[in-house]
N, C-alpha and C positions, 0 to 999 in steps of 0.2 A: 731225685725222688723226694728227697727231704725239704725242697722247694718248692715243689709242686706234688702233694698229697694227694690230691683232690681229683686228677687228675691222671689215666692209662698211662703207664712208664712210656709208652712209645711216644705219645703226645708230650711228657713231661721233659723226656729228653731231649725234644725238639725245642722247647719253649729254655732248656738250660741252654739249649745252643743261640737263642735269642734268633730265631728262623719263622719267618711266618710259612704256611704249606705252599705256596708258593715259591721262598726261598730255600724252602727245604728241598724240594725239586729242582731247583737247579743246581743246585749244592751236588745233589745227589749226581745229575747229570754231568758237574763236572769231575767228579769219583771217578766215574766211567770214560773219561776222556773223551764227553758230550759224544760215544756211541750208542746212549738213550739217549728218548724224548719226553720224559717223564714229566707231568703236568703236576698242579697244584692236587686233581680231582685225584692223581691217584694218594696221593698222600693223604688226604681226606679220607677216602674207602679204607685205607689201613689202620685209620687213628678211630675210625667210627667202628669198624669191627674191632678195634682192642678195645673198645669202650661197654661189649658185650651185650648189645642190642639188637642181636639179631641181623645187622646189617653190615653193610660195606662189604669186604674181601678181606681174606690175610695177605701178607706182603710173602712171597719165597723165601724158604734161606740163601739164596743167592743175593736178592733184595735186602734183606736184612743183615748181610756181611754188608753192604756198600752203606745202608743207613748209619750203621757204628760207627766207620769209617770218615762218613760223611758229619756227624754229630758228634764226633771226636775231635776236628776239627776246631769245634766253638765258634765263639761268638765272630771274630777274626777272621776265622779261615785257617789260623795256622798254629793251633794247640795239637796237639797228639796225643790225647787222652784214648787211653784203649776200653771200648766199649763190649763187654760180652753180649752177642745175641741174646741169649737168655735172659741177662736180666732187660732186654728191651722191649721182652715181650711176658714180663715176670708172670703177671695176672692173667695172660692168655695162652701162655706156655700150651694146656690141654686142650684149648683148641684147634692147635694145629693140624696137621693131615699128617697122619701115624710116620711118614716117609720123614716128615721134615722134624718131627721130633726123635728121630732115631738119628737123623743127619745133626742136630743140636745138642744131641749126648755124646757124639761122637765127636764131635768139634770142642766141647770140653776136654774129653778124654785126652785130646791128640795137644790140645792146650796148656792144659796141666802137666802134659808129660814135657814138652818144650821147654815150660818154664823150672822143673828140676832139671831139666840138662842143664838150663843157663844160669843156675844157681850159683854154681863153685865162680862163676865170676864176679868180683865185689869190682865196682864200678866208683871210682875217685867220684866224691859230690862234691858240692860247691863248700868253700871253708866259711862262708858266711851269709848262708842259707837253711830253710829248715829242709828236712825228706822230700823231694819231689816225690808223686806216683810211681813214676819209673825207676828211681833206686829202690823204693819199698814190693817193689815185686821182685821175687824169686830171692826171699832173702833167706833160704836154708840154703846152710854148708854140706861141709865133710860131713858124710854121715861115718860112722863109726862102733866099735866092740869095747863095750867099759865093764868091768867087773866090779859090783858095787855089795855091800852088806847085806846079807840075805838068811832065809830060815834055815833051819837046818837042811841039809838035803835037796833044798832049794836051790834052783838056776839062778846061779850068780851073773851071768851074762845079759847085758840089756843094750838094746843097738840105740843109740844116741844121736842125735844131730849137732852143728854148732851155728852158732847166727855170728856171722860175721859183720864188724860194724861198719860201715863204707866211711863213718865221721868220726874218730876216735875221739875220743872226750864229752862224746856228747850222748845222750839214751838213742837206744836204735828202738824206734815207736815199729812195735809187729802189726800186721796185717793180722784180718780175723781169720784168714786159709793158714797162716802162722801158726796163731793162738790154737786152730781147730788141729792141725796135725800136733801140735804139741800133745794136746788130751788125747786125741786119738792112739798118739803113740804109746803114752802111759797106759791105756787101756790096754795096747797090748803085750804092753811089760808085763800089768796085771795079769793078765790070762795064763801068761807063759810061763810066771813063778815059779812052776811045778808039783805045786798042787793047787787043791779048789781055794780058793779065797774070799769068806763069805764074810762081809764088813756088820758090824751091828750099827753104828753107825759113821756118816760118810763129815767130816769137820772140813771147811772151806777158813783159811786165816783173810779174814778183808775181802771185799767186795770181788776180789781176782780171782781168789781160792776158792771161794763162793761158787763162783761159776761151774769151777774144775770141778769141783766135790756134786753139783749137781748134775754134772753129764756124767760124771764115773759113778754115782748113785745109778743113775737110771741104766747105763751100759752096761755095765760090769756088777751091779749088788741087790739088782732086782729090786730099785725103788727105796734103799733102806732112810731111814728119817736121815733127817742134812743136819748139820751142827750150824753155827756160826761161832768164828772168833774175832772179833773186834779187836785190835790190836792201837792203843794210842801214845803216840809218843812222851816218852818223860827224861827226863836230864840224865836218868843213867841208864836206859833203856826202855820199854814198853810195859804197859800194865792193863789187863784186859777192862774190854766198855763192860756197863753193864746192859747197853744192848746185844751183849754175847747170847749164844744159846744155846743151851743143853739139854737133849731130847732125854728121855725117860725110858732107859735100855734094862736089860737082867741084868743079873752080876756078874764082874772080870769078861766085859764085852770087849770084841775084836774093833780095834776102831781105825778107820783112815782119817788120815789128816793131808790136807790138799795146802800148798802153799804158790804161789808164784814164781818165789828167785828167793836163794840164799847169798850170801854176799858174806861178810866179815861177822856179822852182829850178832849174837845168839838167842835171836827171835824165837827158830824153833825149842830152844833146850826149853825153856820158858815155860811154851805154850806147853810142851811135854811132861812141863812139872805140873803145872795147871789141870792138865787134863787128869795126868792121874790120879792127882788128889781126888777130884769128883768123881773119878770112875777106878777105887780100889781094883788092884789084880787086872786091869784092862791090857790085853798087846796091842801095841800102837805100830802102827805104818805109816811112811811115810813119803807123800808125790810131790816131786817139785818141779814145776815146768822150767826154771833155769838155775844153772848153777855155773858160780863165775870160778874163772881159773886162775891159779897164781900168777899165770905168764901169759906172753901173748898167747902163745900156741893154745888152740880151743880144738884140736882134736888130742887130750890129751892121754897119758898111759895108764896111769895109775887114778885111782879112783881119791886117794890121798893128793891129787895134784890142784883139787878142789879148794879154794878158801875157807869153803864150809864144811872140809871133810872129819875136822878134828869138834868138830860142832856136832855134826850127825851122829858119829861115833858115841859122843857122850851121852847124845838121849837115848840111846840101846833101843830104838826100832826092831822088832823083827825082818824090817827088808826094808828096801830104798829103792824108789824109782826113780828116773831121770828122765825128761824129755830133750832138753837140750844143753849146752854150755855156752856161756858168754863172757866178753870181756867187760871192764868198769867202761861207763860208773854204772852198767848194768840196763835190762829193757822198760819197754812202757808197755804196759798189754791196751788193746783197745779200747777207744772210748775211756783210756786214762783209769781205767778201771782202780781205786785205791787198795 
């Protein structure tokens, strides 16, 4: 799609598989172990109706299992890149016939649920290669019960995930269904605190946190203004940009602060001294979609088993959330995100 903009995903992925409608047809016919007879024209009628002109046919979801399939393939013949229906029909999704878009949410459903069963298995990769597609799918672990810093009275218990690294020594790059259940899950750590949690405003550290801070703004705080912290490296540690930003709240406001991964450094104590300054009397919280462990073991017992537990500790949060745990030298969020 990011090669062909211009151009119906169905159409686009045909043209990434390097297929004229012709080849794509027979392709397709030998899918089926040539028990079609599928022509160029129908490929056509399919690519003209995703083009949303009124014309051509849609293809079935039977048809559109075998074109994934078939387009998955590539250029070769013999790639195995796994293709979701959905997104091959992204822009014509609603025009489908109500049956086959209920057959297409369900085929997700049953998809997603297969790839958490096949999760808890880490798959040996090549020692001198980057992430293939297929190791970076289903890369949630053990999920697990951590007891972590919390308000008073407040649910200390928060279910956690771990990412397993299939290449030790090297960053495990997440996938954006990764990234999105990490927030997701924080959000429902948030929820779950035990009592209401109403952010004055929501701090994102670096373009990663950024992110966090703006879906858990809009999820969980009803829109509240978004911070930014700029964080840049200096020889004994970080010192904020002054493209940082500070929205304009009442006094001793409730603040979130959204981070990526904690690891050794004392990144967040930092930001926490920073913050408070600017915002006297403020209670700070604190999200961090990964947190690395002393040891191998990343389903671990104690919330102190953390590298960055005596780090947390110090900035006195009123509560801590965690989405998951990792081992060094630690993850890469999508699109490299800083």
């Amino acid at each position: 799609m990011a090669r062909f903009p211009d151009v119906a995903s169905l159409q686009a992925y045909r043209y990434a598989a390097g297929l004229s409608q012709d080849q794509a047809a027979s392709r397709y016919n030998d899918v089926t172990g040539h028990q079609t007879s599928l022509g160029g024209t129908t490929i056509n009628a399919w690519e003209t109706w995703a083009r949303g002109r009124g014309q051509g046919s849609p293809p079935s979801m039977s048809s559109l299992l075998i074109l994934c399939t078939a387009y998955g393939r590539g250029p070769l013949g013999v790639a195995e890149e796994k293709i979701s229906p959905t997104a091959l029909i992204a822009e014509a999704y609603e025009r489908l016939t109500p049956e086959d878009q209920l057959a297409l949410k369900q085929f997700d459903v049953d998809t997603q649920a297969a790839a958490v069963g096949a999760s808890t298995t880490v798959t040996t990769a090549p020692q001198d290669g980057d992430q293939q597609p297929s190791e970076r799918r289903g890369q949630i672990g053990q999920e697990f019960m951590l007891t972590v810093p919390t308000v008073e009275y407040g649910n200390p218990e928060i279910r956690v995930f771990s990412l397993p690294n299939p290449q030790p020594g090297r960053l495990l790059d997440l996938t954006w269904e990764t990234f999105g259940l990490g927030v997701a899950s924080l959000s429902q750590q948030i929820k779950n605190l035990g009592k209401r949690l109403d952010a004055d405003i929501c701090f994102g550290i670096n373009e990663a946190g950024l992110v966090m801070a703006t879906f858990l703004a809009s999820d969980r705080f009803g829109r509240c203004p978004i911070g930014y912290l700029r964080c840049n490296k200096v020889s004994d540690g970080v010192v904020l940009d002054d493209a940082s930003f500070f929205p304009d709240v009442r006094d001793a406001p409730t603040i979130m602060i959204c981070d990526f991964e904690v690891k050794h450094a004392d990144v967040i104590g930092y930001i926490a001294r920073q913050v408070r300054a600017r915002y006297p009397g403020a209670e700070l919280y604190f999200a961090v979609f990964g947190a690395m462990t002393k040891d191998r073991e990343l389903t671990v017992d104690s919330f102190d088993d953390l590298t960055g537990a005596k780090i947390m500790r110090a900035a006195d949060f009123e509560a801590v959330f965690i989405a998951a745990t990792m081992s060094p030298p630690g993850i890469e969020p999508p699109l490299e995100l800083r």
